[in-house]
N, CA and C atoms as a LAMMPS dump frame, in Angstrom:
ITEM: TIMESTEP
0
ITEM: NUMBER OF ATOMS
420
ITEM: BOX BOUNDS ff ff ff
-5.0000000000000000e+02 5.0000000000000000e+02
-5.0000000000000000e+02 5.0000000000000000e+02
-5.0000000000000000e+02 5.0000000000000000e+02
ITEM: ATOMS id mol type element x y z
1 1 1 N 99.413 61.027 109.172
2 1 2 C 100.497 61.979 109.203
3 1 3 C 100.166 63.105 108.239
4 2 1 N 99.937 64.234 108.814
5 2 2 C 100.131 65.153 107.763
6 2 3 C 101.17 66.219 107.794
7 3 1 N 101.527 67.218 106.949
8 3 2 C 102.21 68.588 106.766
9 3 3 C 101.633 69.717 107.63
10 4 1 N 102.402 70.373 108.388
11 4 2 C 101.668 71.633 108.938
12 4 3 C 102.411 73.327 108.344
13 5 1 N 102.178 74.038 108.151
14 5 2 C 102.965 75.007 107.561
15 5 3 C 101.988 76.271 108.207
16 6 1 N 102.719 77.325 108.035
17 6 2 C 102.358 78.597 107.876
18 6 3 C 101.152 79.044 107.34
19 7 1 N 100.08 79.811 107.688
20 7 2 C 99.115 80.432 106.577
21 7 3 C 99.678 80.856 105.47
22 8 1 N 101.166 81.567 105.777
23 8 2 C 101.712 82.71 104.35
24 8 3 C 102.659 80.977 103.335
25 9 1 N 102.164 80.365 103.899
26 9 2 C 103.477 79.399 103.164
27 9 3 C 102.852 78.638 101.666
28 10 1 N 103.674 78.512 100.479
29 10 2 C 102.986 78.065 99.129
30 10 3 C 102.207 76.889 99.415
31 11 1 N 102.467 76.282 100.39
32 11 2 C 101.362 74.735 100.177
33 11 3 C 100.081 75.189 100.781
34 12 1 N 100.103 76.914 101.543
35 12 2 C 98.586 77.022 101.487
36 12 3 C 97.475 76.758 100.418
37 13 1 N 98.1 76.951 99.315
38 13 2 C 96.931 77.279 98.405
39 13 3 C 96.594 75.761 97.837
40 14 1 N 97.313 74.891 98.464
41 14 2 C 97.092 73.244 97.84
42 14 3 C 96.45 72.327 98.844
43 15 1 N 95.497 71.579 98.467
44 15 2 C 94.692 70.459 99.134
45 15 3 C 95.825 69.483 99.588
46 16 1 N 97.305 69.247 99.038
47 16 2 C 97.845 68.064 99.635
48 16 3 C 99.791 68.388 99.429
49 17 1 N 100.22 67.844 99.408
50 17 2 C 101.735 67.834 99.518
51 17 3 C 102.554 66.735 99.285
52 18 1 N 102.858 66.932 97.854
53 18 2 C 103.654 65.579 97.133
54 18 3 C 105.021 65.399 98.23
55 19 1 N 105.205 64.303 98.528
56 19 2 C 106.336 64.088 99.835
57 19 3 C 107.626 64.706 99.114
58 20 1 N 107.585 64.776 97.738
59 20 2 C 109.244 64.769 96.917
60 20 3 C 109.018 67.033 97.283
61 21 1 N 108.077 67.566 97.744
62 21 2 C 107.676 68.962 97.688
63 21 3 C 108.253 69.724 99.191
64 22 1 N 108.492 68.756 100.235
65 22 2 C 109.436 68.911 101.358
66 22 3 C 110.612 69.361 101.429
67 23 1 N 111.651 68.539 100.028
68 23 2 C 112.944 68.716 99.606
69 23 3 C 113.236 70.304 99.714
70 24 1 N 114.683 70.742 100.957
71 24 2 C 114.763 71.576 100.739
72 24 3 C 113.978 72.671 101.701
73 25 1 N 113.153 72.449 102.187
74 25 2 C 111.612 72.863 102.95
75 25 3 C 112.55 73.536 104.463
76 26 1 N 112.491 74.284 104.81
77 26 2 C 112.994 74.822 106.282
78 26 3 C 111.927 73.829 106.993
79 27 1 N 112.705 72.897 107.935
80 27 2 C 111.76 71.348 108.045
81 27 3 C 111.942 71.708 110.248
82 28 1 N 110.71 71.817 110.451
83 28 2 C 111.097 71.615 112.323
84 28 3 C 111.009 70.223 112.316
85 29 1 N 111.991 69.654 113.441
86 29 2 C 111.899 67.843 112.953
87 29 3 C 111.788 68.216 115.006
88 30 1 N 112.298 66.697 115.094
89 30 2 C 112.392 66.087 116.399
90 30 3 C 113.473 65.625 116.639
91 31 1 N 113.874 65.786 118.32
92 31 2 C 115.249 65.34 118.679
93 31 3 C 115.243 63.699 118.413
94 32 1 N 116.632 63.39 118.151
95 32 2 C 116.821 61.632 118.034
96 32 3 C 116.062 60.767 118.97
97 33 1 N 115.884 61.537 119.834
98 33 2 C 115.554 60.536 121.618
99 33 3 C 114.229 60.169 121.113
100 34 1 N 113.245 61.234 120.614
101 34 2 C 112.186 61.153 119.966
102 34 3 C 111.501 59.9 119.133
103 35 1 N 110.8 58.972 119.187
104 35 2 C 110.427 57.663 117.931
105 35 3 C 109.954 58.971 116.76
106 36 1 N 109.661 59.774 116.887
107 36 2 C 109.135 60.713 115.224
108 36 3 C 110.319 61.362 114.885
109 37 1 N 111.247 61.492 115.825
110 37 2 C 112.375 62.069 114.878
111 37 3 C 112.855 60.879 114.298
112 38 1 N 113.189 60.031 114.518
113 38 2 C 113.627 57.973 113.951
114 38 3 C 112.794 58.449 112.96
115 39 1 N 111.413 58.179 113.393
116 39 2 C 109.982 57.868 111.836
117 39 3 C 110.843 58.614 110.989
118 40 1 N 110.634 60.288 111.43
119 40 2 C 110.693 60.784 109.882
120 40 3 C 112.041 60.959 109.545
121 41 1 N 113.212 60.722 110.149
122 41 2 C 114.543 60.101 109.633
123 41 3 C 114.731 59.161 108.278
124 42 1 N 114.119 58.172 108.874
125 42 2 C 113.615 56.678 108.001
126 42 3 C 112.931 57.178 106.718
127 43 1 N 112.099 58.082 106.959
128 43 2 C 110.813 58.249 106.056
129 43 3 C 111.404 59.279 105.082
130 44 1 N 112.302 60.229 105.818
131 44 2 C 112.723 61.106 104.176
132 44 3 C 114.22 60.499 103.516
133 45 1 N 115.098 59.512 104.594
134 45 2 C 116.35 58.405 103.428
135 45 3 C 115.061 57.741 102.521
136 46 1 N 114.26 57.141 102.718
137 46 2 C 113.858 56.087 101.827
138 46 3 C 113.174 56.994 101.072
139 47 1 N 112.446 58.326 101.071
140 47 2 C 112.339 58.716 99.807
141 47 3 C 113.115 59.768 99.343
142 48 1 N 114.658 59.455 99.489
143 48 2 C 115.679 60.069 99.07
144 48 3 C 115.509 61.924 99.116
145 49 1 N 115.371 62.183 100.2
146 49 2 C 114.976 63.439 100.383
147 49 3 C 115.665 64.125 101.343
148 50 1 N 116.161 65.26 100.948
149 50 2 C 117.062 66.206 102.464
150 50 3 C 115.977 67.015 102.696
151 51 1 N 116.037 67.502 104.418
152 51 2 C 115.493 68.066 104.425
153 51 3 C 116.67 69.099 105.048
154 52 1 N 116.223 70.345 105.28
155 52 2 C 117.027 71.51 106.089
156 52 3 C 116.304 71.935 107.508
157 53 1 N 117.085 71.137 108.236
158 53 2 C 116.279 71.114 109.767
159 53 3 C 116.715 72.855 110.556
160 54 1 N 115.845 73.134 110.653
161 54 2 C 115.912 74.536 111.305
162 54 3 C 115.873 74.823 112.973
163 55 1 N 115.374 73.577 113.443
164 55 2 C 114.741 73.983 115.029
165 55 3 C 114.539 72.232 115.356
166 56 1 N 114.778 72.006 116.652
167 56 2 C 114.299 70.761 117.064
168 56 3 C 113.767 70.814 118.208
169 57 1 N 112.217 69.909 118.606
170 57 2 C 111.411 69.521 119.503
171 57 3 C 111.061 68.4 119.795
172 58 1 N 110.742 68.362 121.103
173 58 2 C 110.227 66.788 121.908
174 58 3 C 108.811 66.369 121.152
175 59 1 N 108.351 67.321 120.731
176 59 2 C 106.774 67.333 121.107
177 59 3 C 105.93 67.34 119.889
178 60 1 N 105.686 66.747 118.989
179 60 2 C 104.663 67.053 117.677
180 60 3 C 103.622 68.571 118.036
181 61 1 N 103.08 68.36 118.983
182 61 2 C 101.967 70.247 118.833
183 61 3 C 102.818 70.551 119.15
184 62 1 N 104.283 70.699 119.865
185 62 2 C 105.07 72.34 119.644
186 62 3 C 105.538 72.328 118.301
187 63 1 N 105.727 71.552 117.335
188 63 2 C 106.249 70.886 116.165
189 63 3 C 104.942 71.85 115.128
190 64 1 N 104.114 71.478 115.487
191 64 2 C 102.86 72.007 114.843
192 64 3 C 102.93 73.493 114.78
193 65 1 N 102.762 73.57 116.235
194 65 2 C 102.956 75.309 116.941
195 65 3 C 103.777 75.808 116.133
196 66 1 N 105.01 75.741 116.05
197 66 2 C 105.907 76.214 115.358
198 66 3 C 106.115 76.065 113.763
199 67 1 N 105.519 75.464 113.131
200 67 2 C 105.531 75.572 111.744
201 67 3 C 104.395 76.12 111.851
202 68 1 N 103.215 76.446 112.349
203 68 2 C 102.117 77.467 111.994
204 68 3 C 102.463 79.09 112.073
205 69 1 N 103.662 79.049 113.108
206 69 2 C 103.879 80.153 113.594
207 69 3 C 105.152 80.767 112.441
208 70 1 N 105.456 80.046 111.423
209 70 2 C 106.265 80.631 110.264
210 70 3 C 108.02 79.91 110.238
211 71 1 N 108.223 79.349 111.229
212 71 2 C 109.377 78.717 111.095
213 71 3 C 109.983 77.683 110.929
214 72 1 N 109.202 77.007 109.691
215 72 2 C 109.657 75.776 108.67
216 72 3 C 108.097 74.925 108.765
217 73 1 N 108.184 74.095 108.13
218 73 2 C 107.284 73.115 108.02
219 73 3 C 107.543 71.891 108.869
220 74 1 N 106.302 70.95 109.146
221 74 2 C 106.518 69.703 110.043
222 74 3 C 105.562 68.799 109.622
223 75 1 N 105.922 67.378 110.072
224 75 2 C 105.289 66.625 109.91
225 75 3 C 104.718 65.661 111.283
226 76 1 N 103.61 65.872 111.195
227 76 2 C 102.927 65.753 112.542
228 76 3 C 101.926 64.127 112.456
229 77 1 N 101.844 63.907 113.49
230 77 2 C 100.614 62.996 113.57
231 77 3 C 99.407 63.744 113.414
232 78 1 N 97.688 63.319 113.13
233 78 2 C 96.739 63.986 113.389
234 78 3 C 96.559 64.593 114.834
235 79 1 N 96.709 63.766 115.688
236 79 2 C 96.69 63.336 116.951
237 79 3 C 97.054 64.52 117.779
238 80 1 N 98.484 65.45 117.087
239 80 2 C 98.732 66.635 117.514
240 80 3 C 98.336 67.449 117.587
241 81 1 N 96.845 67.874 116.491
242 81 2 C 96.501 68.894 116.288
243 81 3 C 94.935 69.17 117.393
244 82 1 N 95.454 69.64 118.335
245 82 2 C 94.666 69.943 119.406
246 82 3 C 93.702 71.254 119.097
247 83 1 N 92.757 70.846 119.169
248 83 2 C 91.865 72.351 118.755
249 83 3 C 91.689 72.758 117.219
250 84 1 N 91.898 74.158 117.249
251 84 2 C 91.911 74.446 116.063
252 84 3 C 93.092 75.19 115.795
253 85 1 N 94.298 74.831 115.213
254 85 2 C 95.705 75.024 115.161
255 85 3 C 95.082 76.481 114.021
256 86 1 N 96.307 77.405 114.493
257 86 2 C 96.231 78.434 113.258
258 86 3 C 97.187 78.455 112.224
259 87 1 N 97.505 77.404 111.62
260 87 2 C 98.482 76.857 111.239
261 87 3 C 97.829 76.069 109.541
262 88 1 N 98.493 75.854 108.464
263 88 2 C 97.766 75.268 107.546
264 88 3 C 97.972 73.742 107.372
265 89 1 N 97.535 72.984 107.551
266 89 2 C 97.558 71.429 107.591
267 89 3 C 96.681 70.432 106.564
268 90 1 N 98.024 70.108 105.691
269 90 2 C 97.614 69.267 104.244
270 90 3 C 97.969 67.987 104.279
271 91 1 N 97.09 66.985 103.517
272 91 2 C 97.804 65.853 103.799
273 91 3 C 98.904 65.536 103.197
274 92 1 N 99.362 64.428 103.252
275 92 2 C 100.686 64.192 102.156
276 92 3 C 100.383 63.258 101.044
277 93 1 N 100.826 63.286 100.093
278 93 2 C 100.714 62.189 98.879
279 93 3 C 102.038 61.64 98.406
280 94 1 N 102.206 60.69 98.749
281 94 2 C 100.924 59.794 98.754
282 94 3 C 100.689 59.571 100.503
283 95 1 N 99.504 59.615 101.014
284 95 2 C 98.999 59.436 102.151
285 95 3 C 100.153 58.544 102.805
286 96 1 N 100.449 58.871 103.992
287 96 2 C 101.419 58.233 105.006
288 96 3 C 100.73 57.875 106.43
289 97 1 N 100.898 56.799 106.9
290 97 2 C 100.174 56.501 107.862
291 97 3 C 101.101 56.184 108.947
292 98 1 N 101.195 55.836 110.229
293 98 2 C 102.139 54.476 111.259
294 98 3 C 101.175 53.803 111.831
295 99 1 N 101.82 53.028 112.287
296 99 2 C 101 52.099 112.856
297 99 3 C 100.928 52.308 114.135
298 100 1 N 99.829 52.058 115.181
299 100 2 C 99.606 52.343 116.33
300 100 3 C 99.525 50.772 117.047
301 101 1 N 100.461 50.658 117.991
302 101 2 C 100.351 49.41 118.998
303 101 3 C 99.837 49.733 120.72
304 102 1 N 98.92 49.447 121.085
305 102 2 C 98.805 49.186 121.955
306 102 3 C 98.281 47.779 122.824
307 103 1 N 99.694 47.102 123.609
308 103 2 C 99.691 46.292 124.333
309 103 3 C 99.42 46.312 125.977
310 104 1 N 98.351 45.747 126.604
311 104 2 C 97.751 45.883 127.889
312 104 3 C 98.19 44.576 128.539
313 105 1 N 98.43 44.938 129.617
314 105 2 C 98.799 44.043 130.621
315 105 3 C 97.436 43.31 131.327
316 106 1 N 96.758 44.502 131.731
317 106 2 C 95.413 44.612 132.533
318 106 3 C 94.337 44.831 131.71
319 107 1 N 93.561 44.053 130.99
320 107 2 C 92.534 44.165 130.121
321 107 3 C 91.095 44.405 131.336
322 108 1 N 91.364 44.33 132.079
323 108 2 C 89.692 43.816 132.863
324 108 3 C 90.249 45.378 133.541
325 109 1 N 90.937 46.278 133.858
326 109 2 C 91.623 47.764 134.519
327 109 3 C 90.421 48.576 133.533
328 110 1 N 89.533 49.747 134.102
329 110 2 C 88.437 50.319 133.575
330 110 3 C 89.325 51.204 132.657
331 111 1 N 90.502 51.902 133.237
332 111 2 C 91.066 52.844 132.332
333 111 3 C 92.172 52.585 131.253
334 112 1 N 92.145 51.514 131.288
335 112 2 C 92.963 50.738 130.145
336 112 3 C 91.589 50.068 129.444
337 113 1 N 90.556 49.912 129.308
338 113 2 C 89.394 49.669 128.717
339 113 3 C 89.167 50.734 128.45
340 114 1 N 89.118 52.214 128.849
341 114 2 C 88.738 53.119 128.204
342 114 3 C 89.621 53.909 127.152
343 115 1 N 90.968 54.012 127.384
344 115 2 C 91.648 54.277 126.502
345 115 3 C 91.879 53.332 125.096
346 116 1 N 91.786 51.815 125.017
347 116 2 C 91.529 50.891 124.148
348 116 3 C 90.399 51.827 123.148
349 117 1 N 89.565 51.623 124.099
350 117 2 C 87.78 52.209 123.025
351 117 3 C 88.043 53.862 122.791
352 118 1 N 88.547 54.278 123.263
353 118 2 C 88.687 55.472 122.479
354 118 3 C 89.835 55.608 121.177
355 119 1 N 91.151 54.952 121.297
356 119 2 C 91.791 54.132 119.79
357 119 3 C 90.789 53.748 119.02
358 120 1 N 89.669 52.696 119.292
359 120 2 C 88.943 52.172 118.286
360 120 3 C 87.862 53.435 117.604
361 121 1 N 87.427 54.378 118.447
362 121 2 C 86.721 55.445 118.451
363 121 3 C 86.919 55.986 117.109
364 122 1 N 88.098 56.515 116.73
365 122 2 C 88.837 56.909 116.128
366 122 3 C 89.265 56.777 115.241
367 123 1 N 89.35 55.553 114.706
368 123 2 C 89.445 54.706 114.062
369 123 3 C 90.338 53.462 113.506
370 124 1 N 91.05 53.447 114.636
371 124 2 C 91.843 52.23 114.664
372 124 3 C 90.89 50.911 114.671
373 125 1 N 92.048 50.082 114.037
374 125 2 C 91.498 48.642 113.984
375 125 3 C 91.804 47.917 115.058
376 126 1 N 90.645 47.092 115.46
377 126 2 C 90.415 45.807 116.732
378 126 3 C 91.69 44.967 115.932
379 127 1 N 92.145 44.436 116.945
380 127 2 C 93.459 43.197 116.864
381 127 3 C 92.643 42.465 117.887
382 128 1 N 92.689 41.258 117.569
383 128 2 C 91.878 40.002 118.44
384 128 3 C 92.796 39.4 119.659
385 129 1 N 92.616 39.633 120.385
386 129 2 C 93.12 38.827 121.921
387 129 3 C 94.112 37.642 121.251
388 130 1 N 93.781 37.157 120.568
389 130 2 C 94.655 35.687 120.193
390 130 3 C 95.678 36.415 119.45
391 131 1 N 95.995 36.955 119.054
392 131 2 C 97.299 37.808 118.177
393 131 3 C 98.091 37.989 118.98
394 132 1 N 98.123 37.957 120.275
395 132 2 C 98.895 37.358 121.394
396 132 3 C 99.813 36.141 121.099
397 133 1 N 98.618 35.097 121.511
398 133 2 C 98.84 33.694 121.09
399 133 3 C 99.672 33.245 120.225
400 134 1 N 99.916 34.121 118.688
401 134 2 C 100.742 33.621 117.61
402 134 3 C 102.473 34.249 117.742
403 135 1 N 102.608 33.133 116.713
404 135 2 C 104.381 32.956 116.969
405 135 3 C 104.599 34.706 116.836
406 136 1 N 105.542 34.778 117.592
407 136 2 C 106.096 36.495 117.154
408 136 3 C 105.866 37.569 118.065
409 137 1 N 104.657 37.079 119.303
410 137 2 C 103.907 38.382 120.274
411 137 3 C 103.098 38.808 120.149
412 138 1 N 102.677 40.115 120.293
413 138 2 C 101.617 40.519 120.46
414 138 3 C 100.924 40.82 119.063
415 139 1 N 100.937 41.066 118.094
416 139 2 C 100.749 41.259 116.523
417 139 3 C 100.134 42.493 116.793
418 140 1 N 99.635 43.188 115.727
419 140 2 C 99.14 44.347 115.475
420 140 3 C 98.114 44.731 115.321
C-alpha cells in the first residue's frame, strides 16, 4: 500500500509518509461498496486518524489518477499503479501491507494456473494445497 499525491504536494520532497501525516490530508477514499474503502476505514479508526474525504471512487487507478492530478491524496495498492503514473507515490511508515487470497476451484484450468504464477511472480507467497485440509478453510 502506498500514498499517491500530487507533484506540487509537501510529501513530494519525502522518501515516505508517517501514517499519523494523512491527518487532516484532502483524502480521495472509496465508496463503502468498495473492500478498500472498509480497508482504509478500519485502517485510519485504528490509527486514530480523520481524514477529510473530498471525492469518492470505485477504482484505486482513478483513486491514483486523481490524487496525481491535485485533488487530495490516496491510498492505493501497488497493483494500481499502471505505467508510469504522473503522480508522486511514497511509501507509508510504517510499511502497510493486505493480504492477498486467492482460492481456485479448478487448479488443473491453464488460466487459473496462470494467474496463480503470476501472484507468485510478484511476489506473493505459495500457500500449500493442504491449507485447505486444516480446520478453518482455505488458510492463507
Amino acid at each position: 500500500m502506498v500514498v499517491v499525491a500530487s507533484p506540487g504536494h509537501s510529501f513530494a520532497d519525502r522518501a515516505s509518509v508517517a501514517v499519523e501525516e494523512l491527518a487532516g490530508e484532502p483524502f480521495v477514499h472509496y465508496g463503502p461498496e468498495n473492500g478498500m474503502g472498509v480497508w482504509i476505514g478500519q485502517f485510519v479508526t485504528a490509527w486514530h486518524i480523520d481524514v477529510t474525504v473530498v471525492l469518492r471512487t470505485r477504482s484505486p487507478r482513478t483513486a491514483a489518477q486523481l490524487a496525481g492530478a491535485g485533488m487530495g491524496v490516496a491510498i492505493v495498492p501497488v497493483s494500481a499503479l499502471a505505467g508510469r503514473p504522473s503522480a508522486v507515490v511514497r511509501r507509508l511508515e510504517p510499511r502497510v501491507h493486505r493480504d492477498v487470497l486467492a482460492i481456485t476451484m479448478v487448479p488443473s484450468d491453464a488460466l487459473v494456473r496462470r494467474f496463480i504464477a503470476d501472484l507468485r511472480r510478484r511476489g506473493l507467497p505459495r500457500v500449500s494445497t493442504e491449507a485447505r485440509d486444516r480446520p478453518g478453510g482455505a488458510g492463507r
